[in-house]
C-alpha positions as CSV (number, residue, x, y, z in Angstrom):
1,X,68.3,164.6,77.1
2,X,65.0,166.0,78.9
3,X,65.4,166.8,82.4
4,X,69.1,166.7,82.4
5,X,71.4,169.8,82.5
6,X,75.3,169.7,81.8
7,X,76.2,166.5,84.0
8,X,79.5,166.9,86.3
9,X,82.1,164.5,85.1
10,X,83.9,161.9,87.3
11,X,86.2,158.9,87.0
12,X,84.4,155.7,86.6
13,X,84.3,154.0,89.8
14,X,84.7,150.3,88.8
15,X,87.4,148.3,86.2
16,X,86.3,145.3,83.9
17,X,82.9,144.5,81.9
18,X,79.2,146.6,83.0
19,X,76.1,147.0,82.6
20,X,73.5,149.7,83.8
21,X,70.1,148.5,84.1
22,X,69.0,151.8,85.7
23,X,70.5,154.6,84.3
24,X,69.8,158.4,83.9
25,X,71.0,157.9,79.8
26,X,67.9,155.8,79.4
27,X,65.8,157.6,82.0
28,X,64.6,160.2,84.3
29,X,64.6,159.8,87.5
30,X,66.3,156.8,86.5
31,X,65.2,155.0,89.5
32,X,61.6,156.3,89.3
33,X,61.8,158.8,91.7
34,X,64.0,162.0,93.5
35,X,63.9,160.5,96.9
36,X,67.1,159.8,98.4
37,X,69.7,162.1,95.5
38,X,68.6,159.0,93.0
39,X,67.1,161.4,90.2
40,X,70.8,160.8,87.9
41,X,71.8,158.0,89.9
42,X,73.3,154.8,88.3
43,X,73.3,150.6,88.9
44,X,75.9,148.8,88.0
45,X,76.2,145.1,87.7
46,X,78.5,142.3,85.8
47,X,76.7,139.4,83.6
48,X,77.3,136.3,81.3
49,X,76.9,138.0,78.4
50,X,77.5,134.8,76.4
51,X,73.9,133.2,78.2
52,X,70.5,134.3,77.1
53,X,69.3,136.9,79.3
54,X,72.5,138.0,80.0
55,X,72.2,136.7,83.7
56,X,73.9,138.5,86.8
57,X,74.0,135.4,88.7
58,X,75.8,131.7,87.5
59,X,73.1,129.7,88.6
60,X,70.4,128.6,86.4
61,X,67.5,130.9,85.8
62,X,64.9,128.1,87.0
63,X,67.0,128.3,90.0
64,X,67.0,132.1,90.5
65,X,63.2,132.3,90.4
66,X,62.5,128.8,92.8
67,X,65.5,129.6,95.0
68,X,67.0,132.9,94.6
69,X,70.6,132.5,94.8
70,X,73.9,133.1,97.0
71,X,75.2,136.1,96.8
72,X,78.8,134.9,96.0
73,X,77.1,133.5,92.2
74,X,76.8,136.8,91.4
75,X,79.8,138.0,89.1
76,X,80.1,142.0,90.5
77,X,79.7,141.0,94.0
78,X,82.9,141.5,96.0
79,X,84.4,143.3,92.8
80,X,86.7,146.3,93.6
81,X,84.9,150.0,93.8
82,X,87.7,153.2,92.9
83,X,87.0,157.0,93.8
84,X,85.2,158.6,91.1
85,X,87.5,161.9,92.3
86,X,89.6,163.6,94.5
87,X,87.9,164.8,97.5
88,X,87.5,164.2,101.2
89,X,85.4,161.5,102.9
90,X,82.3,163.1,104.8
91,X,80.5,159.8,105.7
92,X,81.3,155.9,105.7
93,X,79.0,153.3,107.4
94,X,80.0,150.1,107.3
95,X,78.5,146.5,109.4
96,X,75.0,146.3,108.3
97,X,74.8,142.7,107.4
98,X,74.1,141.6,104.0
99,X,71.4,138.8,102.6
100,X,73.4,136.1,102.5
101,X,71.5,135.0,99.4
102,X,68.8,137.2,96.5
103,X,65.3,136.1,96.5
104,X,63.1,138.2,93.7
105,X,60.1,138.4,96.0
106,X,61.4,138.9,100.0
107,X,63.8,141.5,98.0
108,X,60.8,143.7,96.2
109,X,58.9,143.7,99.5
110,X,61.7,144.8,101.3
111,X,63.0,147.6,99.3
112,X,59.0,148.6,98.8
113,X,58.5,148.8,102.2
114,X,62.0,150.8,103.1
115,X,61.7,153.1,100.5
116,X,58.2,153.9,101.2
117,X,58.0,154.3,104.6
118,X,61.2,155.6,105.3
119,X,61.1,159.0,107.8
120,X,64.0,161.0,107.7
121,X,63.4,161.9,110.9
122,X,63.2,158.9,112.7
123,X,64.8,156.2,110.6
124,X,68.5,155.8,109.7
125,X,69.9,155.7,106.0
126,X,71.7,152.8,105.8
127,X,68.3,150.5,105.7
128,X,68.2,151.9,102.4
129,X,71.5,152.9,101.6
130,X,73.1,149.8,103.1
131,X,77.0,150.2,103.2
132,X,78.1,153.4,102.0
133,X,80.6,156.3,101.3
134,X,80.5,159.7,100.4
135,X,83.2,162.0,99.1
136,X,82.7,165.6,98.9
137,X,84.8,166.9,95.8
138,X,83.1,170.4,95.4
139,X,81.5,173.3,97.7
140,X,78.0,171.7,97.2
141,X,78.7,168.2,95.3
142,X,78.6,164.9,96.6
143,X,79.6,160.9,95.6
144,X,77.7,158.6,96.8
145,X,78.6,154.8,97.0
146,X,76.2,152.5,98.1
147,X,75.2,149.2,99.0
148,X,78.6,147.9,99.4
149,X,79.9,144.4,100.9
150,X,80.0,144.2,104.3
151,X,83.4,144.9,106.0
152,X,85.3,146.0,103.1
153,X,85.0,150.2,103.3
154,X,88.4,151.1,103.3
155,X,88.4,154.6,104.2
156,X,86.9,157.1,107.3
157,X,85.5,160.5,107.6
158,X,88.1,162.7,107.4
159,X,90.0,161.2,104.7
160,X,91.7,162.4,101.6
161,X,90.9,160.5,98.5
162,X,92.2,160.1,95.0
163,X,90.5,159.5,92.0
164,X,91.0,155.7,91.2
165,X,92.1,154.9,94.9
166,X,90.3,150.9,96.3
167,X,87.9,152.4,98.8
168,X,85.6,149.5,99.2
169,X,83.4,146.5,97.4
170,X,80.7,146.0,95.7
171,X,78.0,144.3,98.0
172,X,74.1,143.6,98.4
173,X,73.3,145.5,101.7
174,X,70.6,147.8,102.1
175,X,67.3,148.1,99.2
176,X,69.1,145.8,97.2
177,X,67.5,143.5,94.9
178,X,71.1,141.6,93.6
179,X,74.3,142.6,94.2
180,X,75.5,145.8,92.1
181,X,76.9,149.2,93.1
182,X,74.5,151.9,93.0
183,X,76.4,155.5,92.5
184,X,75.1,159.3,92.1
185,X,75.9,162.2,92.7
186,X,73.6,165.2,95.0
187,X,74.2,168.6,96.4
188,X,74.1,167.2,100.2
189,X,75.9,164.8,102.3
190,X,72.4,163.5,103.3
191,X,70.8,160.8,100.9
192,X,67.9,161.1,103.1
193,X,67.4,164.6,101.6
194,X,70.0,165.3,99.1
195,X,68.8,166.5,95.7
196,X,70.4,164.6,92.9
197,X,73.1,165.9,90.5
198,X,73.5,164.9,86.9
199,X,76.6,162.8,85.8
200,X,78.8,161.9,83.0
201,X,82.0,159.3,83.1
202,X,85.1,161.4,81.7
203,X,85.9,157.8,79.7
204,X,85.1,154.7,79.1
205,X,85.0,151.8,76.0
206,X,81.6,151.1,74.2
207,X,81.2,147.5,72.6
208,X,79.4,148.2,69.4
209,X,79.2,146.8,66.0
210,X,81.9,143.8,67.0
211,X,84.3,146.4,68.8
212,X,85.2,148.4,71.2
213,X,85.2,152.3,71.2
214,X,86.4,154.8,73.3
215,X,84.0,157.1,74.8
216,X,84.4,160.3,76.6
217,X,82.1,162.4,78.9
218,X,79.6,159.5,78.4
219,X,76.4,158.6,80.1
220,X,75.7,155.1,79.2
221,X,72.4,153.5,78.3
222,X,70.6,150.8,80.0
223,X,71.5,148.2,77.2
224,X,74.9,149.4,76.6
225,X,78.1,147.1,77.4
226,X,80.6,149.2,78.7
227,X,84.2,148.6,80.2
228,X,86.8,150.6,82.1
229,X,90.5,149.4,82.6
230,X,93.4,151.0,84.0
231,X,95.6,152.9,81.5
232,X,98.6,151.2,82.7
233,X,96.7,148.0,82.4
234,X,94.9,148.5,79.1
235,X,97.9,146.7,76.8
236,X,97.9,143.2,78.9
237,X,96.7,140.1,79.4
238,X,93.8,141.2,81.6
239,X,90.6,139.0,81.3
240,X,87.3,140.6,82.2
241,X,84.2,139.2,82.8
């Protein structure tokens, strides 16, 4: 794909049903820009995909646009989020307070303004960032886990992680329109100045033509329905969203 050189491949960092609205398989910079490592960088979120739309949230859509919604009627949020690798923690931030529920417009304006006027210098990364982690798993590479639920980081700096290891959940804190989990991978431990790195998931199951199909060293597209489960779970009676 243009602009994309041989991605790095991790684990994926989430089990059940996904989608990526905001991917680097559908576009680049995926998010519209390089600022803050989010050239390759990846959404994730859970919907109905039995309702028109395929909604995030389980209130009505009428609802969504009059009233926004809590975020607890969103299907991802409070879902479990795995190390994509082994590596070492260099940064976790936890206690900056969520939005207790989405609103479409107080949500754009805020991430507009953060985003934009965001200094480096002056201002600290977690107003965009919200919640975070980052793992170092190479001499110059970088996870980054972001916008996580408040009060459920797991780990601290300093700590060894495995790939597939609980390190935290997904949330709606920082520039966060709905809940989701955004993940990327840079070249710095600094989102405020990290460059971004391309990825690819070492495996994960594809939902196409009325089935489900193994893929391996994927990048998934924006419209793509895409599950991971655990290989000791993939044989029972687990139900996923």
């Amino acid at each position: 794909m243009n602009g994309m050189y041989k991605p790095i491949t991790v684990g994926f960092p989430l089990r059940g049903e996904w989608l990526s609205p905001n991917t680097p398989g559908t576009r680049i910079p995926s998010h519209g820009t390089n600022r803050f490592g989010t050239r390759y960088a990846y959404d994730f979120i859970q919907v109905d995909w039995g309702r028109k739309g395929y909604p995030a949230y389980r209130v009505s859509f009428l609802h969504y646009l009059l009233f926004g919604a809590p975020i607890s009627e969103y299907y991802c949020w409070g879902q479990k989020v795995y190390s994509p690798c082994d590596g070492i923690v260099v940064a976790a931030r936890d206690g900056y307070k969520e939005r207790a529920r989405t609103n479409l417009w107080s949500d754009m304006a805020n991430a507009n303004k953060n985003a934009h006027s965001f200094d480096p210098e002056t201002d600290d990364v977690q107003s965009v960032a919200g919640n975070y982690i980052i793992i170092k798993f190479g001499d110059t590479t970088y996870a980054a886990l972001c916008h996580l639920q408040t009060g459920s980081i797991q780990v601290s700096v300093g700590e060894n992680v495995t790939k597939g290891e609980i390190i935290g959940n997904v949330g709606h804190s920082g520039n966060s329109f709905s809940p989701h989990l955004h993940f990327q991978l840079m070249d710095s431990s600094d989102i405020s100045i990290a460059n971004g790195l391309p990825c690819a998931f070492e495996e994960y199951e594809l939902f196409k033509n009325n089935t489900w199909q193994k893929v391996t060293e994927g990048i998934p597209a924006n419209k793509d329905r895409i599950r991971y489960r655990d290989p000791e779970k993939k044989h029972s009676s687990e139900h996923y969203q």
